[in-house]
C-alpha positions in Angstrom: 32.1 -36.7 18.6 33.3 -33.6 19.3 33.3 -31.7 23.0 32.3 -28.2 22.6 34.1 -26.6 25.9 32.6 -23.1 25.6 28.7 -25.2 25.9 30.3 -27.2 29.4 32.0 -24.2 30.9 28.3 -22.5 31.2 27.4 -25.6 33.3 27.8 -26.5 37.2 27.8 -30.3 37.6 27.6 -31.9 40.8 29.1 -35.7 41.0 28.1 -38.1 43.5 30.5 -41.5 43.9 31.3 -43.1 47.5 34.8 -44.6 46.2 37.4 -41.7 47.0 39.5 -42.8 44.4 37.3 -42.2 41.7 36.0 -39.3 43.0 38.9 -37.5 43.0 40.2 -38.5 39.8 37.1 -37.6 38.1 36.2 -35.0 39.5 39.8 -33.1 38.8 39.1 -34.2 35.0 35.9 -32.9 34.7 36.7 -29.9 36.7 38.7 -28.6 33.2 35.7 -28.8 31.3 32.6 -27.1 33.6 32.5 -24.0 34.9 31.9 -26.0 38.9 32.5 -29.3 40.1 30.5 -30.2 43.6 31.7 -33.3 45.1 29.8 -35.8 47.2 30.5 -38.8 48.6 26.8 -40.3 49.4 23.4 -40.1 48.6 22.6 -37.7 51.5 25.3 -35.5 51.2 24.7 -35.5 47.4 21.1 -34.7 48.5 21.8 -31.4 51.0 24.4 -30.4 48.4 22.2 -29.9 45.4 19.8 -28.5 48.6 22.2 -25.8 49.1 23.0 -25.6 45.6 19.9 -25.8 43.7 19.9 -22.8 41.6 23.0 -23.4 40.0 23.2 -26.8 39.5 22.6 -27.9 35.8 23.6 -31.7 35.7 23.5 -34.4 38.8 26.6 -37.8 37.8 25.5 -40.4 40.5 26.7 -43.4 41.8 23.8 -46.1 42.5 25.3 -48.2 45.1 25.8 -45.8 47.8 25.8 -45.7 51.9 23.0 -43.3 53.4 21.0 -42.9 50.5 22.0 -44.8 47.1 21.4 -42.9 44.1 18.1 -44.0 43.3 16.7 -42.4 46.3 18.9 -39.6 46.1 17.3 -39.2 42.7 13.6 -39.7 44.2 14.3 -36.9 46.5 15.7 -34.6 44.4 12.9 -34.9 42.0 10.6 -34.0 44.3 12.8 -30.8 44.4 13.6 -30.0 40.5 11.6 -32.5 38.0 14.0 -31.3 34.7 17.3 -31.9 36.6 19.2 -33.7 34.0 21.1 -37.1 35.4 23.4 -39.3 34.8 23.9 -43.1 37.0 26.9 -44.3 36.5 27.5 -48.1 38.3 28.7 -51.5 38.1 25.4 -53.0 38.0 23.4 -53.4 34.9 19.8 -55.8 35.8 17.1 -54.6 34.9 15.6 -53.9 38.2 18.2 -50.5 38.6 17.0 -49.7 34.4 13.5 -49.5 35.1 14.3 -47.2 37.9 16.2 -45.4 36.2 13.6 -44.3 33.3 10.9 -44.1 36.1 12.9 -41.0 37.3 13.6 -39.8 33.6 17.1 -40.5 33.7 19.2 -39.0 31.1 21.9 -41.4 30.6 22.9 -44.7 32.1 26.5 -45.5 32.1 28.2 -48.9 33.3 31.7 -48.8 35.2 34.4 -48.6 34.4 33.4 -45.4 33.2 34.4 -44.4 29.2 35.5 -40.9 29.9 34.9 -39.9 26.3 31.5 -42.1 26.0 30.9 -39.5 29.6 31.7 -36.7 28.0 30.0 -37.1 24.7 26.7 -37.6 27.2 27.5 -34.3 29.2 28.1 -32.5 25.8 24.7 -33.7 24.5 22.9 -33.0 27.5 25.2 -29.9 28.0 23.6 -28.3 24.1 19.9 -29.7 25.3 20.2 -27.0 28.2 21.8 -24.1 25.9 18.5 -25.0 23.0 16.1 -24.8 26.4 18.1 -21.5 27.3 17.9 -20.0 24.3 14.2 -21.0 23.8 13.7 -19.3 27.0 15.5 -16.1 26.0 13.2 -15.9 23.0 10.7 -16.5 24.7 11.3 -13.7 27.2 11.9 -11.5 24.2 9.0 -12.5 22.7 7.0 -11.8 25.9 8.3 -8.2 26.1 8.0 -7.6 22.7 4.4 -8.5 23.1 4.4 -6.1 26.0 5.7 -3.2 24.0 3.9 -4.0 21.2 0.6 -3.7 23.5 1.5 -0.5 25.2 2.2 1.6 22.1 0.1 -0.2 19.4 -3.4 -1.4 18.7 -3.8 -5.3 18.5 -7.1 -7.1 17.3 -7.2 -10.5 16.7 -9.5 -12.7 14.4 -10.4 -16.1 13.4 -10.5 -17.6 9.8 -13.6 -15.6 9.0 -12.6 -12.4 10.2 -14.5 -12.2 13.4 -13.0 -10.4 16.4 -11.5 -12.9 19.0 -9.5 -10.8 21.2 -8.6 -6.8 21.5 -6.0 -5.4 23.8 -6.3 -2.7 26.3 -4.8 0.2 24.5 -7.6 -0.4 21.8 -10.0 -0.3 24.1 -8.5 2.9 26.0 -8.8 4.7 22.2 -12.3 3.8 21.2 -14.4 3.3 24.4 -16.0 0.1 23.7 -15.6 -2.7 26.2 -13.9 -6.6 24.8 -17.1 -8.2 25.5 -18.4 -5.6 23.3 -16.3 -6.7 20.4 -15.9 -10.4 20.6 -17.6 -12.4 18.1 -18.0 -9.2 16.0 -16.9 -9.0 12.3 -13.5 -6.6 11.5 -15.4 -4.5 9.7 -17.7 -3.6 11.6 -14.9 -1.1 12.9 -15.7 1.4 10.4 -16.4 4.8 10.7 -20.1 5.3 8.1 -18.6 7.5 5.5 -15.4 5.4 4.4 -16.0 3.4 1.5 -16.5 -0.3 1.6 -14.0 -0.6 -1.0 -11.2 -0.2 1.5 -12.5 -3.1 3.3 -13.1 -5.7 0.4 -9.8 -4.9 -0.9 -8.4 -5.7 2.9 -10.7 -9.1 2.6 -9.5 -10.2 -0.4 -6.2 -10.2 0.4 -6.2 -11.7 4.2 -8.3 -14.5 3.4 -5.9 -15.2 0.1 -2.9 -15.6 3.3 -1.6 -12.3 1.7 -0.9 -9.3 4.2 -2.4 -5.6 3.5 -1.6 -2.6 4.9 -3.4 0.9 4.8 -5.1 3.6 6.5 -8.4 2.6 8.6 -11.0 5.3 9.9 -12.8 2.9 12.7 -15.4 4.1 14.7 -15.8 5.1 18.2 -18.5 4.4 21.0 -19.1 7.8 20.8 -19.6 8.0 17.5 -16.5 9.7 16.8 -13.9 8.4 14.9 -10.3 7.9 14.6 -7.5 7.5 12.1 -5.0 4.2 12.1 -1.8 3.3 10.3 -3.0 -0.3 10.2 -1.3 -4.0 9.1 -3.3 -6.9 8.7 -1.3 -10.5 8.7 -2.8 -13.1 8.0 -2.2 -16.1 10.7 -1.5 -19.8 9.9 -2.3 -23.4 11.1 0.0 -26.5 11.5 -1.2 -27.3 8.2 -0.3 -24.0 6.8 -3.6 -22.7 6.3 -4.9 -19.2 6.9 -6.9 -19.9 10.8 -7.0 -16.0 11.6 -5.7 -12.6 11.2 -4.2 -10.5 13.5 -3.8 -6.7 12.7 -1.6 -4.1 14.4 -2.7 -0.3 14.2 -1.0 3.5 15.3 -3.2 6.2 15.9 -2.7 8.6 13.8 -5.5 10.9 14.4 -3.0 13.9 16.0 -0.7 13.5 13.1 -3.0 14.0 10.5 -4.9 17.0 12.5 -1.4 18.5 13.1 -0.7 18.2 9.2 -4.3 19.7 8.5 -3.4 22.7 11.0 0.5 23.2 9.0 -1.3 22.8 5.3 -4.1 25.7 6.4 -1.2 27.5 7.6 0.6 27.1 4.9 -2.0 28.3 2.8 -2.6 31.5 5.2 1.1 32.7 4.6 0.6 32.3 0.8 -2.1 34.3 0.9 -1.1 37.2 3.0 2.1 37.2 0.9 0.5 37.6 -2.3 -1.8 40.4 -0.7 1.1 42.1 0.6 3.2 41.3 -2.5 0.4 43.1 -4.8 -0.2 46.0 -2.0 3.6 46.2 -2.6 3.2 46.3 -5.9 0.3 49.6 -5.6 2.9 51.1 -3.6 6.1 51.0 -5.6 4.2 52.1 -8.7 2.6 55.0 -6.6 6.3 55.9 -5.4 7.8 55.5 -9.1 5.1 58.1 -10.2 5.9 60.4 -7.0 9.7 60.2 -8.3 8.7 61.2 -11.8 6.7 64.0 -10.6 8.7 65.4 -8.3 11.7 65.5 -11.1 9.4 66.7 -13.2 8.9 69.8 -11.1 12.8 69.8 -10.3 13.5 70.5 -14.1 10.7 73.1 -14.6 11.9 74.7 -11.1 16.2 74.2 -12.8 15.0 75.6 -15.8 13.6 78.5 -13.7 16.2 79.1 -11.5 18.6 79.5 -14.8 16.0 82.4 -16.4 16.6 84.1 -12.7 20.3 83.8 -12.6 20.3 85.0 -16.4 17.7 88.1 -15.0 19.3 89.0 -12.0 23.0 88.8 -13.8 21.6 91.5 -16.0 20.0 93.6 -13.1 23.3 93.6 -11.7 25.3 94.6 -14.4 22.5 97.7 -15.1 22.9 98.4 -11.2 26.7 98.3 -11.5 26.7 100.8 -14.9 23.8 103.4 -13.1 26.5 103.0 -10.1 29.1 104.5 -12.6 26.9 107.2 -13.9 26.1 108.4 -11.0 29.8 108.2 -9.8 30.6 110.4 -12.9 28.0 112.4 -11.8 28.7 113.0 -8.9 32.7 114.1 -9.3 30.8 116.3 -11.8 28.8 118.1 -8.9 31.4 118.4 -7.0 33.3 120.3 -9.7 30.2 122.2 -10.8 28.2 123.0 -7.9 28.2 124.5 -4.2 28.7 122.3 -0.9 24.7 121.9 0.0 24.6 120.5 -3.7 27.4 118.5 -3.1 25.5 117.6 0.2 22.4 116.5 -1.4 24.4 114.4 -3.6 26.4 112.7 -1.5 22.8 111.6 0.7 21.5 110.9 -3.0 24.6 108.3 -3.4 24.3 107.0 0.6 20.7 105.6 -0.6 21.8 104.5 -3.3 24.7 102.5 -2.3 22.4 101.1 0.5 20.1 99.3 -1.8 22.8 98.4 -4.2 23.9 96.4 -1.5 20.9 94.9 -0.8 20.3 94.0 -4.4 24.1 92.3 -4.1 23.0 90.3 -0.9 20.0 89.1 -2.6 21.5 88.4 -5.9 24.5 86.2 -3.7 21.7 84.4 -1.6 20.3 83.7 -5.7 23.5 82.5 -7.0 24.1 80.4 -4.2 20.9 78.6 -4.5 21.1 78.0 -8.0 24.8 77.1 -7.6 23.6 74.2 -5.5 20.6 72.7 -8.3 22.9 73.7 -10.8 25.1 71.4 -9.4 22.7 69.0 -9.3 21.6 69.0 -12.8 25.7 69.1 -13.8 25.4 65.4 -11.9 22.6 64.7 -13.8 23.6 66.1 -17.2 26.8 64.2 -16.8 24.9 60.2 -16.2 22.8 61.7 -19.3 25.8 62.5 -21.0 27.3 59.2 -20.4 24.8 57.0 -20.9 24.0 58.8 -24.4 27.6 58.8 -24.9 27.9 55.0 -24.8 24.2 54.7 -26.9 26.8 57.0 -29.7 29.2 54.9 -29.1 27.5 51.5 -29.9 25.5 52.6 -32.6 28.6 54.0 -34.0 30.2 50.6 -34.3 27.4 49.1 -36.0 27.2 51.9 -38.7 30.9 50.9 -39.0 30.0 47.5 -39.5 27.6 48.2 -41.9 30.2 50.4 -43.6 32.7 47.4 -43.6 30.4 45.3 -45.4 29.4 47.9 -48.1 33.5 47.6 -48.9 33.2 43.7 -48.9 30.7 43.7 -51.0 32.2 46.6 -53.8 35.2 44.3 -53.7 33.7 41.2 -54.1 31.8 42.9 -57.3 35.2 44.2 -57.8 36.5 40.7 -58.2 33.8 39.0 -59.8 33.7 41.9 -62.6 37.6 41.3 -63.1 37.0 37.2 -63.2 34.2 37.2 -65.9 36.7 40.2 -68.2 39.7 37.3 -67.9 36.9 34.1 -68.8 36.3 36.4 -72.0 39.9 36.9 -73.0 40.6 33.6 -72.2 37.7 32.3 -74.3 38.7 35.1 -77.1 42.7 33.9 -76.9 41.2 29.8 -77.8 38.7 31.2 -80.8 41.9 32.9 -82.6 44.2 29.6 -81.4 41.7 27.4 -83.3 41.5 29.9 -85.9 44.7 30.5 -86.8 47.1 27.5 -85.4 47.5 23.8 -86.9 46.3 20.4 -86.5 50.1 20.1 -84.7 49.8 22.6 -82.2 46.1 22.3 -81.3 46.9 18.9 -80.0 49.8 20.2 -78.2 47.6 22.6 -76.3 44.4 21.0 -76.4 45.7 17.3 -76.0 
């Protein structure tokens, strides 16, 4: 058999022989496969080591015949101390007096002197993979036990027998809905539910549990209040030692602030929709209402453009009549002054003063004219010129399919062309055989004809 090392090296052994020679040797053998050897070289030395020792000591190798104590009441003692301590006699006797002894004090293993090292070892070994199973089984255990403790503090957990009848709730479920165990016990699953939620739910959850099959779903279970409250729920199904269903067991989340917190986002949700359609159609009112604003005031623009073009046309006119009376009376005037005495002259001259003064008003106003119908003058170049453009390109393209109509009308007077020319040669052709056959012989027919 083989020694697994790594299983004895997790192991403390203590070893109890009264021949130093043995001792020694064994010990220093054994000490390359545990992790401690503790030495002893009676029964009550063996008995105040594992005393002072107790808690790490995994496996007791005794001698029977011993001063002090012998291992026997070594063993008796130490019993009384740790009942699973595993051991191991090793001795020169062999009557049956020492064997029943032995399995009185649950003796692991009985092994006669001279000892068979690898008979020892394959005993420590077994022994040695007994301990690491119970460890493990332990550490699952624990696991298990905290699992259990988690699963408690953050779920709901109702158990049932075969039938479906409540046989134990834990305290978190009891926290949720206000009802009391004793209040529950004995009572069926079902009876859980909250008035309005259809007994459907539950004869599908029935049907399946007691057919050993698990089901999962949402339950709304009743409160002692009256209220109720939402679960994420999963009902197993629980078997025997004979692998039939003797119970149920169902684990369940509350839910009930999730699902009120996804009731508050949807109605949200469905607020903003709202208020974006009304603003999206008030936004709608109000671009329309600007679009026809626009059109209005351009409208008025070209009426006002148009009328500002009639006043620079008047006022052009008025200024070139001002500017020719202006030369009349220039003429005039040098004509006065030839003609006439000084207080004529005088009178003139006040007569031209005047007139020169509003002339030059009329030239002020006429410049504060020009300049503001230079500036929507302007404007309407701007917009002449995008008008221009745009009408330009609309020339432009229909231009090019009037050319494309134009190139087809060719294609199709050529093809005509063509087709005219092609039916004149089939008749010469044809004409050019009737006067062959007609005139040519039987010779030369057959040459062309074959």
């Amino acid at each position: 058999m083989s020694i697994d090392k790594n299983l004895l090296k997790r192991l403390t052994l203590l070893y109890v022989e009264d021949d130093d020679i043995i001792r020694n040797e064994l010990s220093q053998l054994l000490a390359n496969f545990f992790s401690q050897v503790l030495v002893a070289k009676d029964g009550k030395e063996g008995l105040r080591t594992f005393l002072e020792n107790q808690d790490t000591i995994d496996i007791v190798l005794t001698d029977i015949n011993m001063p002090l104590y012998n291992g026997i009441e070594m063993v008796k003692k130490i019993r009384n101390i740790d009942s699973k301590i595993s051991v191991i006699f090793a001795t020169a006797y062999s009557d049956n007096e020492f064997l029943l002894d032995a399995i009185k004090l649950r003796v692991q293993e009985y092994i006669i002197k001279p000892i068979d090292i690898r008979k020892l070892l394959s005993f420590l070994n077994d022994i040695a993979s007994n301990l690491y199973q119970e460890f493990l089984l332990k550490q699952q255990q624990y696991e298990l036990t905290k699992y259990k403790e988690i699963l408690d503090s953050n779920n709901i957990v109702i158990k049932t027998d075969a039938r479906l009848n409540i046989t134990y709730v834990n305290q978190l479920f009891c926290d949720i809905s206000g009802y009391s165990d004793s209040e529950l016990i004995g009572k069926e699953f079902k009876s859980l539910k909250f008035p309005d939620v259809s007994n459907d739910i539950y004869t599908d959850l029935y049907a399946k549990v007691l057919n050993n099959k698990p089901w999962h779903g949402n339950l709304k279970n009743i409160k002692k209040d009256k209220t109720h409250y939402t679960c994420d729920a999963h009902v197993f199904p629980t078997l025997g030692e004979n692998g039939e269903m003797n119970g149920a067991i169902s684990i369940q989340k509350d839910i009930t602030k999730e699902l009120n917190k996804k009731r508050e986002i949807q109605l949200a949700l469905m607020r903003d929709k709202s208020d974006i359609f009304i603003r999206s159609k008030e936004g709608s009112l109000e671009q329309n209402q600007l679009i026809n604003d626009l059109r209005f005031k351009l409208q008025n623009l070209q009426v006002e453009l148009e009328q500002s073009v009639r006043n620079v046309d008047k006022y052009m006119y008025s200024n070139e009549k001002y500017r020719l009376e202006n030369k009349n009376l220039k003429t005039e005037i040098g004509l006065y002054k030839k003609n006439n005495n000084s207080s004529t002259a005088l009178k003139l001259n006040r007569e031209n003063s005047d007139l020169r003064i509003e002339n030059k008003k009329l030239k002020e106003k006429l410049l504060q004219i020009e300049l503001d119908d230079e500036k929507k003058l302007s404007q309407l170049r701007v917009y002449s010129d995008e008008t221009r453009s745009e009408l330009e390109d609309k020339i432009s393209e229909l231009t090019e399919q009037l050319e494309s109509l134009q190139t087809d009308d060719v294609l199709k007077q050529k093809f005509e062309y063509w087709k005219d020319k092609a039916k004149a040669e089939t008749a010469r052709i044809e004409n050019l055989e009737k006067q062959i056959i007609a005139y040519a012989d039987g010779v030369t027919l057959n040459k062309i004809f074959g």
